[in-house]
N, CA, C and O atoms as CSV, one atom per row, in Angstrom:
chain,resi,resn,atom,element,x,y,z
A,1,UNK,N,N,-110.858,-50.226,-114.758
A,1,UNK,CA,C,-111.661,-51.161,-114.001
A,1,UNK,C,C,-111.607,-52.525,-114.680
A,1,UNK,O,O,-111.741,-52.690,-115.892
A,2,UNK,N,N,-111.371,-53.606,-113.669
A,2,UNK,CA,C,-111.165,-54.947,-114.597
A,2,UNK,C,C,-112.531,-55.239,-114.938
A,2,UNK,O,O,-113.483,-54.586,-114.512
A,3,UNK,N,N,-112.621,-56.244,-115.725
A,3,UNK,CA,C,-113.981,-57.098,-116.354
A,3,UNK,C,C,-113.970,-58.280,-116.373
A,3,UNK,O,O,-113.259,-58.845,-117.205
A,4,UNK,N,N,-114.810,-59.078,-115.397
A,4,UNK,CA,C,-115.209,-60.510,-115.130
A,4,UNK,C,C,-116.339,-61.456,-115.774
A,4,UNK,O,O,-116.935,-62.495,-115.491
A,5,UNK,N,N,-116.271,-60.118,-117.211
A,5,UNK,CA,C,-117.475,-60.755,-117.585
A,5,UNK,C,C,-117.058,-62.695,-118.410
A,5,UNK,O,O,-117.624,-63.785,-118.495
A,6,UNK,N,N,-115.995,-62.178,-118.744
A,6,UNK,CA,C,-115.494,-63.632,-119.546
A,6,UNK,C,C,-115.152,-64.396,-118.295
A,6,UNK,O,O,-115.462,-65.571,-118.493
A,7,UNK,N,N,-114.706,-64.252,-117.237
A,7,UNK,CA,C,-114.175,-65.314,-116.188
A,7,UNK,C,C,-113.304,-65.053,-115.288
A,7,UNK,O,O,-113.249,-63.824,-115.250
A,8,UNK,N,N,-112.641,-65.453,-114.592
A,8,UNK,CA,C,-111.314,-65.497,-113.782
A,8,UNK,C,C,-110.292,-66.078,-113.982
A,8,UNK,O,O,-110.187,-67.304,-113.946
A,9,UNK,N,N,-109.005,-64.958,-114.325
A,9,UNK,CA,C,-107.719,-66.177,-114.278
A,9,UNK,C,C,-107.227,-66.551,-113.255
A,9,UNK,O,O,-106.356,-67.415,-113.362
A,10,UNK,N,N,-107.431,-66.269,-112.474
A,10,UNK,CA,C,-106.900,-66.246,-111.450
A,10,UNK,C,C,-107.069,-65.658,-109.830
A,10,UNK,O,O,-108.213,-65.303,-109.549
A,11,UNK,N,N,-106.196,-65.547,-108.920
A,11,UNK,CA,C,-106.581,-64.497,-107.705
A,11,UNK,C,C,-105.266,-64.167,-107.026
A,11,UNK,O,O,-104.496,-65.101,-106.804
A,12,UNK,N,N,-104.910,-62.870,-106.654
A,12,UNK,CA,C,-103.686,-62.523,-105.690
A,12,UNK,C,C,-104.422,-62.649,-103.807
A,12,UNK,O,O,-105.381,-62.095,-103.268
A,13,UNK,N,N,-103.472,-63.570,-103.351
A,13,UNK,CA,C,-103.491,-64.115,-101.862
A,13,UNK,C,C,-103.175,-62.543,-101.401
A,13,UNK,O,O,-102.589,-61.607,-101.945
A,14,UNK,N,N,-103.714,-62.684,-100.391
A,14,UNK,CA,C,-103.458,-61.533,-99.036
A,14,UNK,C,C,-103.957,-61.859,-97.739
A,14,UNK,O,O,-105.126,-62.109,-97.447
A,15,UNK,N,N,-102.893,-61.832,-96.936
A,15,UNK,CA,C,-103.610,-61.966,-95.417
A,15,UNK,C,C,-103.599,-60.790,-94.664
A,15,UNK,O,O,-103.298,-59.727,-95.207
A,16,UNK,N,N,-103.933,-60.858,-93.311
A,16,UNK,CA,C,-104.557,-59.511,-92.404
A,16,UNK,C,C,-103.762,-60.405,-91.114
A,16,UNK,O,O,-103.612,-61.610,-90.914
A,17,UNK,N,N,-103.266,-58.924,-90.222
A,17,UNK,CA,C,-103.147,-59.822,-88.810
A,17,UNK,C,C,-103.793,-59.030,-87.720
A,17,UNK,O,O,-103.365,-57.913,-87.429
A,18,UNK,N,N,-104.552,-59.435,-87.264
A,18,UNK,CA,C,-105.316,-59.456,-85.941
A,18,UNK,C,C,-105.041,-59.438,-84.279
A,18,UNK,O,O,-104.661,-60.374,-83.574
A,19,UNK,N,N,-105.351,-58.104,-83.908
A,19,UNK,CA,C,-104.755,-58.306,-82.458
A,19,UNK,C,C,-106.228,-58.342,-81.504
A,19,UNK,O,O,-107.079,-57.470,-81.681
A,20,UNK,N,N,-106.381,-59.229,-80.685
A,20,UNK,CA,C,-107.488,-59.298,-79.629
A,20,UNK,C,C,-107.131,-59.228,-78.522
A,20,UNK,O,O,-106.434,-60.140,-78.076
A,21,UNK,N,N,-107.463,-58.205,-77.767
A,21,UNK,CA,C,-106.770,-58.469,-76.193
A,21,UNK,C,C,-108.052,-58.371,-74.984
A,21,UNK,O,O,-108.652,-57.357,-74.626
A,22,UNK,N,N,-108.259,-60.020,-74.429
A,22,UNK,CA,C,-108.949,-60.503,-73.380
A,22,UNK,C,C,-109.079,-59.950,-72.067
A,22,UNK,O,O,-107.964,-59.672,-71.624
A,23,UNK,N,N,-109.884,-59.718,-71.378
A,23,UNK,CA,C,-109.547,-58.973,-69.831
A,23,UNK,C,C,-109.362,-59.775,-69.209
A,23,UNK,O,O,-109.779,-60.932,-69.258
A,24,UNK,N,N,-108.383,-59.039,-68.193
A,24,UNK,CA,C,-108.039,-60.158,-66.888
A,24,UNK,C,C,-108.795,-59.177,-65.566
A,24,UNK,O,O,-108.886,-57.961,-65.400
A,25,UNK,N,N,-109.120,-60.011,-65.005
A,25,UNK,CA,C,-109.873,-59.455,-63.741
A,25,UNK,C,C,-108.778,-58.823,-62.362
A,25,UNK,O,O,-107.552,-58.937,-62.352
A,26,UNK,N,N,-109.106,-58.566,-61.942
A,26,UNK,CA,C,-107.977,-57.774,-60.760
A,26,UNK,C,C,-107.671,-59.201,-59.935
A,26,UNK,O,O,-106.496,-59.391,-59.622
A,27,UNK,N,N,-108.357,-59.903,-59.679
A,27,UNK,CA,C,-107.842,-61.607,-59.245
A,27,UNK,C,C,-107.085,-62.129,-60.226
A,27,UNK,O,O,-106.630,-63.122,-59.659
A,28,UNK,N,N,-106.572,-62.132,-61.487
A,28,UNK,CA,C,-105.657,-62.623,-62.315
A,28,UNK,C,C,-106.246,-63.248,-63.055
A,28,UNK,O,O,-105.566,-63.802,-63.920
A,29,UNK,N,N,-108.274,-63.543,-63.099
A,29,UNK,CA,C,-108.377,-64.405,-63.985
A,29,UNK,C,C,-109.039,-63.564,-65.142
A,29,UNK,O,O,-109.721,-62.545,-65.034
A,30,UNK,N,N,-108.572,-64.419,-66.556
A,30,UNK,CA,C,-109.185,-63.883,-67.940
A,30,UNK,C,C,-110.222,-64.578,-68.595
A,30,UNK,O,O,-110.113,-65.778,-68.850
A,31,UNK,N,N,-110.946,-64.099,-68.806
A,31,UNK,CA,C,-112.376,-64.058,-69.665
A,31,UNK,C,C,-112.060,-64.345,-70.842
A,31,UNK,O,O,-112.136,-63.357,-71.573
A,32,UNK,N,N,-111.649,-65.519,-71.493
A,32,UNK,CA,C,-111.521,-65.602,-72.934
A,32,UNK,C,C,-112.458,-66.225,-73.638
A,32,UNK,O,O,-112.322,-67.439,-73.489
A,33,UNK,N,N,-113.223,-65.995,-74.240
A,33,UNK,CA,C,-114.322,-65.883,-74.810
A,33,UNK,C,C,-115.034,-65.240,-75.909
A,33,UNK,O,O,-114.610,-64.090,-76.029
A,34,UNK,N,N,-115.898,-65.500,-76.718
A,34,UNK,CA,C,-116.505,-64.853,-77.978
A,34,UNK,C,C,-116.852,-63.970,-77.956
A,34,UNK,O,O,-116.661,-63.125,-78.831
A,35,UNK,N,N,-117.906,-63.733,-76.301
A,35,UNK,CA,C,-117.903,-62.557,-76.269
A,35,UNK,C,C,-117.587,-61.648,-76.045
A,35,UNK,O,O,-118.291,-60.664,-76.270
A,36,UNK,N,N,-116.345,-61.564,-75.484
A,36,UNK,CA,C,-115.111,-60.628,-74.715
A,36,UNK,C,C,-114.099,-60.512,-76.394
A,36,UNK,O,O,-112.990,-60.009,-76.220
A,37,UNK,N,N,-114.357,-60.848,-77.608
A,37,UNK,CA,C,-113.691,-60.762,-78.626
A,37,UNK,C,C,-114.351,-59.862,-79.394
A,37,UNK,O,O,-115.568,-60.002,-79.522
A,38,UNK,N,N,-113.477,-58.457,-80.235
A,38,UNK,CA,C,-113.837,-57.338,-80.655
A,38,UNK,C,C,-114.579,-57.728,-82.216
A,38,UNK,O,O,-115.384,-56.921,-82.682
A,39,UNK,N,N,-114.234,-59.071,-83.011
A,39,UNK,CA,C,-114.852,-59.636,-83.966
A,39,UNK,C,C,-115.907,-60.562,-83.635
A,39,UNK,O,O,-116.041,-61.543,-84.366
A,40,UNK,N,N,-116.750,-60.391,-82.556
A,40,UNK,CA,C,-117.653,-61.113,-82.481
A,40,UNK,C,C,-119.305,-60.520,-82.591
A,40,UNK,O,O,-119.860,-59.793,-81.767
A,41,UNK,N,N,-119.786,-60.976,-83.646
A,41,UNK,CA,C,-121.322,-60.237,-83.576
A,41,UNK,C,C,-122.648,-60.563,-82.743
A,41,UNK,O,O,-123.401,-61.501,-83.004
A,42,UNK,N,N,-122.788,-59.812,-81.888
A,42,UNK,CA,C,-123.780,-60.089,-81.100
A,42,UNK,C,C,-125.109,-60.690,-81.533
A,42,UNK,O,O,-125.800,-61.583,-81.043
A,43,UNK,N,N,-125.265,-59.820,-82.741
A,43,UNK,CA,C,-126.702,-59.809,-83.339
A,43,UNK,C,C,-127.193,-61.213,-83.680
A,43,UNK,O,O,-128.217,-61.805,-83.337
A,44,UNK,N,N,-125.874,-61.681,-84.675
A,44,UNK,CA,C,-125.727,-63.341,-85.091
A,44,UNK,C,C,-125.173,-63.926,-84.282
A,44,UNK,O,O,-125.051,-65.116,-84.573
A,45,UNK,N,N,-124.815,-63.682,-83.483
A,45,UNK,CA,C,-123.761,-64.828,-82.377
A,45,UNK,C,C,-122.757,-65.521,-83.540
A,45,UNK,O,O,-122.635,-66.744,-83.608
A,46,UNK,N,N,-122.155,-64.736,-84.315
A,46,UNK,CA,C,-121.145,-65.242,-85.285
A,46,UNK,C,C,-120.059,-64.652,-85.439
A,46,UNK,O,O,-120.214,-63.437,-85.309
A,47,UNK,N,N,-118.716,-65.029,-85.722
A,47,UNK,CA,C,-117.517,-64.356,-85.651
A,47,UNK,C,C,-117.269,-63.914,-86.683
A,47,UNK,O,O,-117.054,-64.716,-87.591
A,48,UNK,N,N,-117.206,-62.638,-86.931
A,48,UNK,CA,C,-116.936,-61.626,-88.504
A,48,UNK,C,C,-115.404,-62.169,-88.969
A,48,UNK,O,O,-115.070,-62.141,-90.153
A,49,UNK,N,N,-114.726,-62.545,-88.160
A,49,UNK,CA,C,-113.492,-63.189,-89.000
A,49,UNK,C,C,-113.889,-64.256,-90.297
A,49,UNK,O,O,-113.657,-63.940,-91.464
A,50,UNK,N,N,-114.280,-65.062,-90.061
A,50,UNK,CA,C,-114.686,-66.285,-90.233
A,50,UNK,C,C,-116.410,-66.823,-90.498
A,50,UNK,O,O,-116.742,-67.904,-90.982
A,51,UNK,N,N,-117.370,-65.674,-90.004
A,51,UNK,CA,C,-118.686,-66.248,-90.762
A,51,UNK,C,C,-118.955,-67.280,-89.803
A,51,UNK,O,O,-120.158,-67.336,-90.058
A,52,UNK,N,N,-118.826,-68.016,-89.035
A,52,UNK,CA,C,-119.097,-69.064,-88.338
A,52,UNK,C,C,-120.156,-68.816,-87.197
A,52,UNK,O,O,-120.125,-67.638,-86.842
A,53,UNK,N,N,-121.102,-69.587,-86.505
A,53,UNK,CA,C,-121.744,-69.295,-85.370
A,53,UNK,C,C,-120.797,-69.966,-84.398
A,53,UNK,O,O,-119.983,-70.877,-84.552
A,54,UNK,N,N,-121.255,-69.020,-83.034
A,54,UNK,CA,C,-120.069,-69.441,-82.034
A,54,UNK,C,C,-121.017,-69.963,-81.116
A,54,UNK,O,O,-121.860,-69.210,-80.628
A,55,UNK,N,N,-120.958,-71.685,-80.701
A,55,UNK,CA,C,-121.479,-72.230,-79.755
A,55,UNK,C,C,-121.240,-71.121,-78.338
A,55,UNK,O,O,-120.291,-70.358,-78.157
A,56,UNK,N,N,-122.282,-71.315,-77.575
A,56,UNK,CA,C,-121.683,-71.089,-76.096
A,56,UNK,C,C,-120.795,-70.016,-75.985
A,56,UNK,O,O,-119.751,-70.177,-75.352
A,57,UNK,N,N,-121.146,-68.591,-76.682
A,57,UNK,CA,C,-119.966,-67.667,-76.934
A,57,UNK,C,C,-119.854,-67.168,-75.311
A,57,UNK,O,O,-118.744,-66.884,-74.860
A,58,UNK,N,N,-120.772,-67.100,-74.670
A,58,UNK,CA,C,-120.333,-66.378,-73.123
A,58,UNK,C,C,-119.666,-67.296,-72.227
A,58,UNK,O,O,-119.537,-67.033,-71.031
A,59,UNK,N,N,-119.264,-68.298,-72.719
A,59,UNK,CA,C,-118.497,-69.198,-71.897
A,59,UNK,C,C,-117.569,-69.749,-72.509
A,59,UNK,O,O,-117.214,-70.588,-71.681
A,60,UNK,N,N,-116.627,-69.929,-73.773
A,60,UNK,CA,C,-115.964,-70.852,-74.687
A,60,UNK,C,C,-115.651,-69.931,-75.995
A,60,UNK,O,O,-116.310,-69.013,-76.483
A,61,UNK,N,N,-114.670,-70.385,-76.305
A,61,UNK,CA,C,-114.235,-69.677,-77.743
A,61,UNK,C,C,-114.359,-71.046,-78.916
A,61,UNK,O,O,-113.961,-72.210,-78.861
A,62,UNK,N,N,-115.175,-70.190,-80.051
A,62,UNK,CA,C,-115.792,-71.431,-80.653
A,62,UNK,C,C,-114.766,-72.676,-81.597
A,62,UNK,O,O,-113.614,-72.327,-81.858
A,63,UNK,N,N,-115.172,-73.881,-82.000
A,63,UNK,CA,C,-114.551,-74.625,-82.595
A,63,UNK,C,C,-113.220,-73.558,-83.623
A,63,UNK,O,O,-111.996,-73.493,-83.514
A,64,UNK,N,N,-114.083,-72.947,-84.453
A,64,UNK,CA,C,-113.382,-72.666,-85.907
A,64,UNK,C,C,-112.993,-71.685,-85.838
A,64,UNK,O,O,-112.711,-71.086,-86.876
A,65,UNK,N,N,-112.773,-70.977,-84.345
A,65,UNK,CA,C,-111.686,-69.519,-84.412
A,65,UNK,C,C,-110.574,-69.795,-84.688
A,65,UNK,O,O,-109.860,-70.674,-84.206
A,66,UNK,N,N,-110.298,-68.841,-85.717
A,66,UNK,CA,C,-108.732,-68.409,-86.258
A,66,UNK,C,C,-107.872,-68.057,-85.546
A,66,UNK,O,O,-106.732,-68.383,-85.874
A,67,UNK,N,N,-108.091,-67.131,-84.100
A,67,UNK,CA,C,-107.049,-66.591,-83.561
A,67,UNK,C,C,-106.365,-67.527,-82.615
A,67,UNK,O,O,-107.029,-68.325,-81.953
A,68,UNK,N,N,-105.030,-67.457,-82.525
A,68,UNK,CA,C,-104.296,-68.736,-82.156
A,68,UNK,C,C,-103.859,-67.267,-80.724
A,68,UNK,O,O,-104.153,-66.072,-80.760
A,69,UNK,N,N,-103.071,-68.074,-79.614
A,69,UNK,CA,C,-102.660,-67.439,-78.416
A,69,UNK,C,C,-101.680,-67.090,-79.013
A,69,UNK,O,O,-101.333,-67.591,-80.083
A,70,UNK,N,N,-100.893,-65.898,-78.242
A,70,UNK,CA,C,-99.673,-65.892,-78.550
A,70,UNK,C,C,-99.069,-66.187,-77.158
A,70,UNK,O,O,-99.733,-66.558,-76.190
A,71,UNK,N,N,-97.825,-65.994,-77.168
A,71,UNK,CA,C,-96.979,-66.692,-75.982
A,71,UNK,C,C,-96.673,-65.544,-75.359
A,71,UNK,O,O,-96.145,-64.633,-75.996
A,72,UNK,N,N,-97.072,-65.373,-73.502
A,72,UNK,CA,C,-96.806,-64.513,-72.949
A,72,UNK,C,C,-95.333,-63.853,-72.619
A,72,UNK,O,O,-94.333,-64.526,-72.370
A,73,UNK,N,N,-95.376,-62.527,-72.659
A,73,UNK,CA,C,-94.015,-62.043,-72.236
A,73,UNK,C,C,-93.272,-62.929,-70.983
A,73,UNK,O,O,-92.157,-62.603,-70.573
């Protein structure tokens, strides 16, 4: 087990990748939104990715979401 009692040298980077998939309605339109997103906490109205509160989550995906679109087939 390491020991932090003297300090930190340092830190090893790691990232995660994330898949979210939005509904589309039988008319073709999609709901993209905070709250239609599987990292979004109801309780806080905040996105567990990121810690952030999400303005207007039932209508808008907030300023400081991480997840970028990807490009359709």
């Amino acid at each position: 087990m390491s020991n932090f009692e003297t300090g930190v040298s340092g830190y090893v980077e790691a990232e995660a990748t994330v898949r979210v998939f939005f509904p589309i309605d039988l008319r073709g339109n999609a709901e993209i939104c905070c709250r239609q997103c599987y990292y979004f906490r109801t309780s806080s109205s905040s996105c567990a990715l990121n810690g952030e509160i999400c303005q207007y989550p039932n209508k808008y995906v907030g300023a400081s979401c991480p997840l970028r679109r990807t490009e359709e087939p």
